[in-house]
PDBQT receptor file of N, H, CA, C and O in Angstrom, charges set to zero:
ATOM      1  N   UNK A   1      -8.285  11.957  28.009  1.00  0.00    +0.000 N 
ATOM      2  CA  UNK A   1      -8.798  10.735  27.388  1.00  0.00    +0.000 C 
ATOM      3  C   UNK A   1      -9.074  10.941  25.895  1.00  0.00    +0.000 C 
ATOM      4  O   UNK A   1      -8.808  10.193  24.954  1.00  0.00    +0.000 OA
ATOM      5  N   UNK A   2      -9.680  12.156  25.909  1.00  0.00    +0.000 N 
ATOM      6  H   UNK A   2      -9.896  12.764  26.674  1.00  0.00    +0.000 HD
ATOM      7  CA  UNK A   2     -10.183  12.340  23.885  1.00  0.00    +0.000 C 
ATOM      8  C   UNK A   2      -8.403  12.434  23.855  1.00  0.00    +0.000 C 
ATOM      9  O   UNK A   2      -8.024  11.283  24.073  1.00  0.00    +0.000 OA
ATOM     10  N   UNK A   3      -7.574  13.057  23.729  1.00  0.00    +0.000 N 
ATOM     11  H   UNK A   3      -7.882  13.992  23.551  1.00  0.00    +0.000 HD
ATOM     12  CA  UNK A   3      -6.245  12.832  23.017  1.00  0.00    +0.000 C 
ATOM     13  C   UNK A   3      -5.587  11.473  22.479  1.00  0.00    +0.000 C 
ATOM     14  O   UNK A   3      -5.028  11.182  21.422  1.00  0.00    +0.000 OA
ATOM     15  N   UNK A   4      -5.920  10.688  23.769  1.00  0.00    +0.000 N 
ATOM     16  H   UNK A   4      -6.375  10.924  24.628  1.00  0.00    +0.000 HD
ATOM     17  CA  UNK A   4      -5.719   9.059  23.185  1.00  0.00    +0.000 C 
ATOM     18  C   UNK A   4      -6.212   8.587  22.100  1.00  0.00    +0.000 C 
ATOM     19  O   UNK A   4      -5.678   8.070  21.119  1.00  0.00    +0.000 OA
ATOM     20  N   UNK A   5      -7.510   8.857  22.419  1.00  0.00    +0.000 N 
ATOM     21  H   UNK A   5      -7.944   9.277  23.216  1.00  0.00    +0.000 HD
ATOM     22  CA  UNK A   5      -8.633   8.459  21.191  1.00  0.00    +0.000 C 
ATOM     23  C   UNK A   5      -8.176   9.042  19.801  1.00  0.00    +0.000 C 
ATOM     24  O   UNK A   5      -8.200   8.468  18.712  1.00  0.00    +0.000 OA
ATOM     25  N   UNK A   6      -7.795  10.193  20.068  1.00  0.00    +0.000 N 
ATOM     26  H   UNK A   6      -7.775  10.659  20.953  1.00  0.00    +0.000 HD
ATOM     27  CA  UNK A   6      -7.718  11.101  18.824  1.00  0.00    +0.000 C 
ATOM     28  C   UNK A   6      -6.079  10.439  17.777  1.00  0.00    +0.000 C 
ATOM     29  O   UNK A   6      -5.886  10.223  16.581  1.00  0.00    +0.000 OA
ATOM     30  N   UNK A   7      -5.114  10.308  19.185  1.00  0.00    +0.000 N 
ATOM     31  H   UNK A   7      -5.272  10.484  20.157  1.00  0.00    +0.000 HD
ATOM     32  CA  UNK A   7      -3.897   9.203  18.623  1.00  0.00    +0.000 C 
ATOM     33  C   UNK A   7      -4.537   7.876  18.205  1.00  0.00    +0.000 C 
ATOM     34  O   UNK A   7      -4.102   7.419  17.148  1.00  0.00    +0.000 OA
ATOM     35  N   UNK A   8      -5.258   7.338  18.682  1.00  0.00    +0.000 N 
ATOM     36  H   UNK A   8      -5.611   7.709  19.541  1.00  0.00    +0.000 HD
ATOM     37  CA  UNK A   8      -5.055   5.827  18.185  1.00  0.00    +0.000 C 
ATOM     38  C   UNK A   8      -6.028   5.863  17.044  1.00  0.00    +0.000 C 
ATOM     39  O   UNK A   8      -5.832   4.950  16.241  1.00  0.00    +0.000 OA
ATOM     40  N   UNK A   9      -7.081   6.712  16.733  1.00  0.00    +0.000 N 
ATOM     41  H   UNK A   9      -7.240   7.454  17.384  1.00  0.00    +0.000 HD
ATOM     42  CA  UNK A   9      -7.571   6.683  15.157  1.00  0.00    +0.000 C 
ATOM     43  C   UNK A   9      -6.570   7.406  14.065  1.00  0.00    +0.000 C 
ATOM     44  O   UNK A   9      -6.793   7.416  12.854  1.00  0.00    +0.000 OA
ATOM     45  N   UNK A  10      -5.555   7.941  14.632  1.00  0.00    +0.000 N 
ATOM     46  H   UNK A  10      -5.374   7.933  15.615  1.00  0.00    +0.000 HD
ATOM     47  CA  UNK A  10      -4.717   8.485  13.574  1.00  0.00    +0.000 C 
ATOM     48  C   UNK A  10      -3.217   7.272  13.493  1.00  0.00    +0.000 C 
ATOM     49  O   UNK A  10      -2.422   7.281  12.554  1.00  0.00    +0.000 OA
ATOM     50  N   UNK A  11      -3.160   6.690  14.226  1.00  0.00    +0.000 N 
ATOM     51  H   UNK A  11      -3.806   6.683  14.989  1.00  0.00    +0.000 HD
ATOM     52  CA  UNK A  11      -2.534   5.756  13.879  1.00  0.00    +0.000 C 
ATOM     53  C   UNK A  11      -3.268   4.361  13.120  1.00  0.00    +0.000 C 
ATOM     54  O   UNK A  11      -2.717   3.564  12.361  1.00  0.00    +0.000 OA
ATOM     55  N   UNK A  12      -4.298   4.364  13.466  1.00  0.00    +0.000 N 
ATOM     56  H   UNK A  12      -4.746   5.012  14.083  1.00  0.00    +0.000 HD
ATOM     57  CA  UNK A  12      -5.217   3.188  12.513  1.00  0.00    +0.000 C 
ATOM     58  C   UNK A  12      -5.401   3.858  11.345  1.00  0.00    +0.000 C 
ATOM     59  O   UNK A  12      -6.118   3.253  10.548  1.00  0.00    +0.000 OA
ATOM     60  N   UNK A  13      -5.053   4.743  11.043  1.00  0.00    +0.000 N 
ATOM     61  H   UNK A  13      -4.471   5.235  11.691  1.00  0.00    +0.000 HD
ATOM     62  CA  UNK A  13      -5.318   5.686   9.728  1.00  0.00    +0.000 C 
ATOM     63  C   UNK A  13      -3.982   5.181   8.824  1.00  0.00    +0.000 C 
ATOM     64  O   UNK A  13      -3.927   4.615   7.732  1.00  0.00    +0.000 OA
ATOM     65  N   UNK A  14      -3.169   5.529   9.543  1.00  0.00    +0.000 N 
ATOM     66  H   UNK A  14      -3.214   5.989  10.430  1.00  0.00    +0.000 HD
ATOM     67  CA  UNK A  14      -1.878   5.051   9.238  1.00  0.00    +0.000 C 
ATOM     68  C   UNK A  14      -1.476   3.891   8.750  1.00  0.00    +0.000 C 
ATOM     69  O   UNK A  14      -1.114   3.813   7.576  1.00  0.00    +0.000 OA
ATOM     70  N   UNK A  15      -1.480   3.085   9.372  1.00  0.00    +0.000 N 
ATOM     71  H   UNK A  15      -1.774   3.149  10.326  1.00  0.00    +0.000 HD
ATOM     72  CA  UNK A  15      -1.696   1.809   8.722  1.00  0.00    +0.000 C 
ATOM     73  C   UNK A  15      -2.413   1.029   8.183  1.00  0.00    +0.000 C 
ATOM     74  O   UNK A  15      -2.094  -0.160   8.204  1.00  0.00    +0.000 OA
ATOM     75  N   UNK A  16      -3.651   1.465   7.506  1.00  0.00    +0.000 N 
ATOM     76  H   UNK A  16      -3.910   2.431   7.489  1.00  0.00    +0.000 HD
ATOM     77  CA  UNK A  16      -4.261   1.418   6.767  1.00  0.00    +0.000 C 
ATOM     78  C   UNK A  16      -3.955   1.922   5.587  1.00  0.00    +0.000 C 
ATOM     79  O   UNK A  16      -4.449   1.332   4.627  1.00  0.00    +0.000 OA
ATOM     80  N   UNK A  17      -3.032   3.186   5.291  1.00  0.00    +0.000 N 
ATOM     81  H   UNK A  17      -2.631   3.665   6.071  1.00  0.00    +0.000 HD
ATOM     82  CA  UNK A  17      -2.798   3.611   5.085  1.00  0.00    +0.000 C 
ATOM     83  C   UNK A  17      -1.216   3.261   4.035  1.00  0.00    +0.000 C 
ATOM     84  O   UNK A  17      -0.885   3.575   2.892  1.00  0.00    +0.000 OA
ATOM     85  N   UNK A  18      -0.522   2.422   5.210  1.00  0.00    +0.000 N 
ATOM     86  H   UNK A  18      -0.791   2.167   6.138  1.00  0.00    +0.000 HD
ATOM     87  CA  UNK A  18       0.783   1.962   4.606  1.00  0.00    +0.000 C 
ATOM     88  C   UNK A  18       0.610   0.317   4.039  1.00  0.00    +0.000 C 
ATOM     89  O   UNK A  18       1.410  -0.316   3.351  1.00  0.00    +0.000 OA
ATOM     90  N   UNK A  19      -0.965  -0.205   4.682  1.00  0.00    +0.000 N 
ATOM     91  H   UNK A  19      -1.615   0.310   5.241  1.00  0.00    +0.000 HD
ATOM     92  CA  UNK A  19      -1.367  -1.611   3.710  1.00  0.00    +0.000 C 
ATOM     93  C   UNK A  19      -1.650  -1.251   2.319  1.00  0.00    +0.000 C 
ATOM     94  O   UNK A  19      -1.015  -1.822   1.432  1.00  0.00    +0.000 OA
ATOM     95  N   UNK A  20      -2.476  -0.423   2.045  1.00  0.00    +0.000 N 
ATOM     96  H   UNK A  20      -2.991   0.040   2.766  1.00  0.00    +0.000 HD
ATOM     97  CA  UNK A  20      -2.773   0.263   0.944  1.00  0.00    +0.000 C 
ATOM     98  C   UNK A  20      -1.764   0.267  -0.142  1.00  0.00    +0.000 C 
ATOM     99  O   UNK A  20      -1.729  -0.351  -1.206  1.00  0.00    +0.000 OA
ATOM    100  N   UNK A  21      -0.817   1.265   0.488  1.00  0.00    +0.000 N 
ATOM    101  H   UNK A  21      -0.846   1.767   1.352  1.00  0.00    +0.000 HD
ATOM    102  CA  UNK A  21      -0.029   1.251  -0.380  1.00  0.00    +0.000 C 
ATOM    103  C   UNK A  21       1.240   0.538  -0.584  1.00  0.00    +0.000 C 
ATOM    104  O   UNK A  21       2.141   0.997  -1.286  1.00  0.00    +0.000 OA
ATOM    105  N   UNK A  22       1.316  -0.768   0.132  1.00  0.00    +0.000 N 
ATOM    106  H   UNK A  22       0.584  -1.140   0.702  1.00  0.00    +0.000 HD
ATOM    107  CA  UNK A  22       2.333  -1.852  -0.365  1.00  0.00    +0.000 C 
ATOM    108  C   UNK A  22       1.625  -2.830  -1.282  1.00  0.00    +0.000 C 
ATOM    109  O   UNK A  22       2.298  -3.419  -2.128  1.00  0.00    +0.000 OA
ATOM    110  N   UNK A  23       0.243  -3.064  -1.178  1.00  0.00    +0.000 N 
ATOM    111  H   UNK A  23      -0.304  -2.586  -0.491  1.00  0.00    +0.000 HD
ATOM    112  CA  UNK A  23      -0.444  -3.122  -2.276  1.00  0.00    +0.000 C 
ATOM    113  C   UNK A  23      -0.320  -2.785  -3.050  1.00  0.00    +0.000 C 
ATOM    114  O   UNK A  23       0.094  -3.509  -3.955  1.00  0.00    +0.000 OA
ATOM    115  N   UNK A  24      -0.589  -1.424  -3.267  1.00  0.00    +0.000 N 
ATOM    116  H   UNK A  24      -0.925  -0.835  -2.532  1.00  0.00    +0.000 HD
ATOM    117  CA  UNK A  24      -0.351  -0.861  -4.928  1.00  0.00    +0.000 C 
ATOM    118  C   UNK A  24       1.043  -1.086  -4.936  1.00  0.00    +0.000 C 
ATOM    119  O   UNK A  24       1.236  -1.704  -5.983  1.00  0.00    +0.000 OA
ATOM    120  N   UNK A  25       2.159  -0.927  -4.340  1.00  0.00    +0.000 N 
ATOM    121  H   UNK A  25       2.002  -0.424  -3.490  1.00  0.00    +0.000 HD
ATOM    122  CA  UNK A  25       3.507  -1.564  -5.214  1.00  0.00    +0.000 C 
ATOM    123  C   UNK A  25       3.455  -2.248  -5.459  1.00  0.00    +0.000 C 
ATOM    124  O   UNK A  25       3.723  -2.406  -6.650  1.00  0.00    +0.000 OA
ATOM    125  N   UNK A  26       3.017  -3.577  -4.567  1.00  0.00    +0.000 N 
ATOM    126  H   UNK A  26       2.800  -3.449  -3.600  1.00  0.00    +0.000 HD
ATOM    127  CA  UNK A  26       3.369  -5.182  -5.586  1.00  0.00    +0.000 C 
ATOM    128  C   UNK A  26       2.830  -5.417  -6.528  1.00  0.00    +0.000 C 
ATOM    129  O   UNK A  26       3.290  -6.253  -7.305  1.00  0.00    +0.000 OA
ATOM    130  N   UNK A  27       1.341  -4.570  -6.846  1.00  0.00    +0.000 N 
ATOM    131  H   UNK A  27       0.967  -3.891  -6.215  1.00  0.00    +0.000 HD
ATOM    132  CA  UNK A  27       0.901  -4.568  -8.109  1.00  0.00    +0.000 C 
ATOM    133  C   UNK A  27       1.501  -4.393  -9.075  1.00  0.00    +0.000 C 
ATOM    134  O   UNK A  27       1.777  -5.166  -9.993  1.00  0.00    +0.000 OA
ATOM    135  N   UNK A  28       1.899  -2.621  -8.797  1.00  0.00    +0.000 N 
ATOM    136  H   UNK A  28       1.675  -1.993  -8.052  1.00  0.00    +0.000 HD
ATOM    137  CA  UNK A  28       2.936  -2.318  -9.757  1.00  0.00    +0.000 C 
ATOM    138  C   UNK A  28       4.421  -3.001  -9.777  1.00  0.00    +0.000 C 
ATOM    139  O   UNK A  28       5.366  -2.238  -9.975  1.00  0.00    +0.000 OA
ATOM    140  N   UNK A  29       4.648  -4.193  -9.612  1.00  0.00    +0.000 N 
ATOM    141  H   UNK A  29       3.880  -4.813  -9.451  1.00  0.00    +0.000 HD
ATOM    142  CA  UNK A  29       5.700  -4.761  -9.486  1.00  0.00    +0.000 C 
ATOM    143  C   UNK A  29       5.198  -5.282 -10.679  1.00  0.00    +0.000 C 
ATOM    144  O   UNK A  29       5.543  -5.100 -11.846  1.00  0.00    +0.000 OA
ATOM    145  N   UNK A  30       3.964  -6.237  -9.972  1.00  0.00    +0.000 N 
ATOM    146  H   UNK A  30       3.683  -6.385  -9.024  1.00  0.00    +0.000 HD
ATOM    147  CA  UNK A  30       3.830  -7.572 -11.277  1.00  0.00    +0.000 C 
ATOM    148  C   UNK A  30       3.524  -7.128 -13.077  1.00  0.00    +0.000 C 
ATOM    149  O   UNK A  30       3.934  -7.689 -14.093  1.00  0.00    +0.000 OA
ATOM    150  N   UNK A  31       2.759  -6.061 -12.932  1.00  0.00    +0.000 N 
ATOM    151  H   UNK A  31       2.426  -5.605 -12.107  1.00  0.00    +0.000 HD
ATOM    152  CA  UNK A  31       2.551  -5.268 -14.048  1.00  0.00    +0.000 C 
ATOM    153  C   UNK A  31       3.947  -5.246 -14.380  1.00  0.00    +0.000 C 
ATOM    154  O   UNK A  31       4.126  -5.878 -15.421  1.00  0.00    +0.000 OA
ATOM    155  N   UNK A  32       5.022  -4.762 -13.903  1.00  0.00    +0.000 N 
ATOM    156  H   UNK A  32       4.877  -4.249 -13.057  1.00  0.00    +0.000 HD
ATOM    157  CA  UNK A  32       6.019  -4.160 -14.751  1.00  0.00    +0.000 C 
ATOM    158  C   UNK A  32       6.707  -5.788 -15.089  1.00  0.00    +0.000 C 
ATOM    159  O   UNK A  32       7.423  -5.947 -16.078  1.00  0.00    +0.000 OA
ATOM    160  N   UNK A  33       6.364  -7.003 -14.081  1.00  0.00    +0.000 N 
ATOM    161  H   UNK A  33       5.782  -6.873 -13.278  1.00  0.00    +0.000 HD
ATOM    162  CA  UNK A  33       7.048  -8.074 -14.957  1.00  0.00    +0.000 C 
ATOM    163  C   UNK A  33       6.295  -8.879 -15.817  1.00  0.00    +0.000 C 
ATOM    164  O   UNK A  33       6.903  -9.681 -16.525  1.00  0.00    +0.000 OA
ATOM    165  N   UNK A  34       5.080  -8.806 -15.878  1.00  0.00    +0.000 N 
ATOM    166  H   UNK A  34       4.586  -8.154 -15.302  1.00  0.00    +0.000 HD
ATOM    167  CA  UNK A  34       3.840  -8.842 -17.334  1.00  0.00    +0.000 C 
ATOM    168  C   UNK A  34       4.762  -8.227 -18.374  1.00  0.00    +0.000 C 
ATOM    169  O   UNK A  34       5.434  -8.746 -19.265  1.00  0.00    +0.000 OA
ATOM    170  N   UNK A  35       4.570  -6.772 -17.936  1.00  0.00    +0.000 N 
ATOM    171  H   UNK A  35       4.025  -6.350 -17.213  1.00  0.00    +0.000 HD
ATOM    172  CA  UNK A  35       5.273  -6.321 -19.641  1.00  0.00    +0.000 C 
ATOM    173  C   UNK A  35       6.606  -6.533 -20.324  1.00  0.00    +0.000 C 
ATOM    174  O   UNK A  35       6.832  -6.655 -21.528  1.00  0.00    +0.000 OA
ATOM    175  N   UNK A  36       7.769  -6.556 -18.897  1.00  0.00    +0.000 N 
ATOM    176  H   UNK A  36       7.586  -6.457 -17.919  1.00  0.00    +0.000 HD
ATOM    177  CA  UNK A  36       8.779  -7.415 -19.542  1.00  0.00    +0.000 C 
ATOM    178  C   UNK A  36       8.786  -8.992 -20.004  1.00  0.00    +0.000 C 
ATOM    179  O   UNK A  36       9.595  -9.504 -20.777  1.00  0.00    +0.000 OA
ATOM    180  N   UNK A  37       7.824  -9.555 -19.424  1.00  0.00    +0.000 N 
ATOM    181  H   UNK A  37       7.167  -9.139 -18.795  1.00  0.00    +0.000 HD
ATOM    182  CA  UNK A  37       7.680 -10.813 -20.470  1.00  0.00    +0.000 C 
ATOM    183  C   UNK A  37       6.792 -10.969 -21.538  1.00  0.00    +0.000 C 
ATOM    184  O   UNK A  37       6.612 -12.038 -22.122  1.00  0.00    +0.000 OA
ATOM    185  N   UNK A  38       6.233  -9.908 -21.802  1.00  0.00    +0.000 N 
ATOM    186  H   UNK A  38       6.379  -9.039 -21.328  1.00  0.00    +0.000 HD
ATOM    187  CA  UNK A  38       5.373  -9.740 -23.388  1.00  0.00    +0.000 C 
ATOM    188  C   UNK A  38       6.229  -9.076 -24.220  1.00  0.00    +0.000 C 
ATOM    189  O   UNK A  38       6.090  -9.097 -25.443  1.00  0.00    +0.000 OA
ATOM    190  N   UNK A  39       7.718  -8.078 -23.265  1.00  0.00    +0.000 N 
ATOM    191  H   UNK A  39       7.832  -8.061 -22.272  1.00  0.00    +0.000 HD
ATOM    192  CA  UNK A  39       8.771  -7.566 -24.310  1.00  0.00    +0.000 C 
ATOM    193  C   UNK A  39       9.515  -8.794 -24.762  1.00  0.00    +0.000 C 
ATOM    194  O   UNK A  39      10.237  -8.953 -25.747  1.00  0.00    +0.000 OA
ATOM    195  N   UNK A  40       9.225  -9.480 -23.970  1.00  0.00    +0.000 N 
ATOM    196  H   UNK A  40       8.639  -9.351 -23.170  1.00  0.00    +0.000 HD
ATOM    197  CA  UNK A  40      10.457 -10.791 -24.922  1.00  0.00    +0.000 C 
ATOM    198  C   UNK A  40      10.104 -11.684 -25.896  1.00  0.00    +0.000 C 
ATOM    199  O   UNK A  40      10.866 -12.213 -26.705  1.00  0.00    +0.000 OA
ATOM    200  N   UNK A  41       8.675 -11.864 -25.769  1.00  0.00    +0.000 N 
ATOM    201  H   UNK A  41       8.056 -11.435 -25.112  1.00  0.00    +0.000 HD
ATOM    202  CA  UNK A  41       8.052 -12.318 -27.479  1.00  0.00    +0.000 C 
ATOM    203  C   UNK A  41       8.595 -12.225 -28.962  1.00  0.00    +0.000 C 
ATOM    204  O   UNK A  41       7.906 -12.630 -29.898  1.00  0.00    +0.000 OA
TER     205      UNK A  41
C-alpha cells in the first residue's frame, strides 16, 4: 500500500511539475513577441 502512495505523490509531483513549466514557456513566448514588436518601432 505505502508503494502506491509513494507512486501517486510522485506523479502529482510531476505534473505539477510539467504545469509549471508550460507556463514559463508561454511566458517566454510572449516576452519574445513584446520585444519583436518594440524591434519594429
Amino acid at each position: 500500500m505505502e508503494i502506491l502512495l509513494l507512486i501517486g505523490v510522485v506523479l502529482g509531483i510531476l505534473l505539477l511539475a510539467s504545469l509549471i513549466f508550460r507556463k514559463r514557456t508561454s511566458l517566454d513566448e510572449i516576452e519574445k513577441e513584446i520585444q519583436g514588436l518594440r524591434e519594429k518601432r
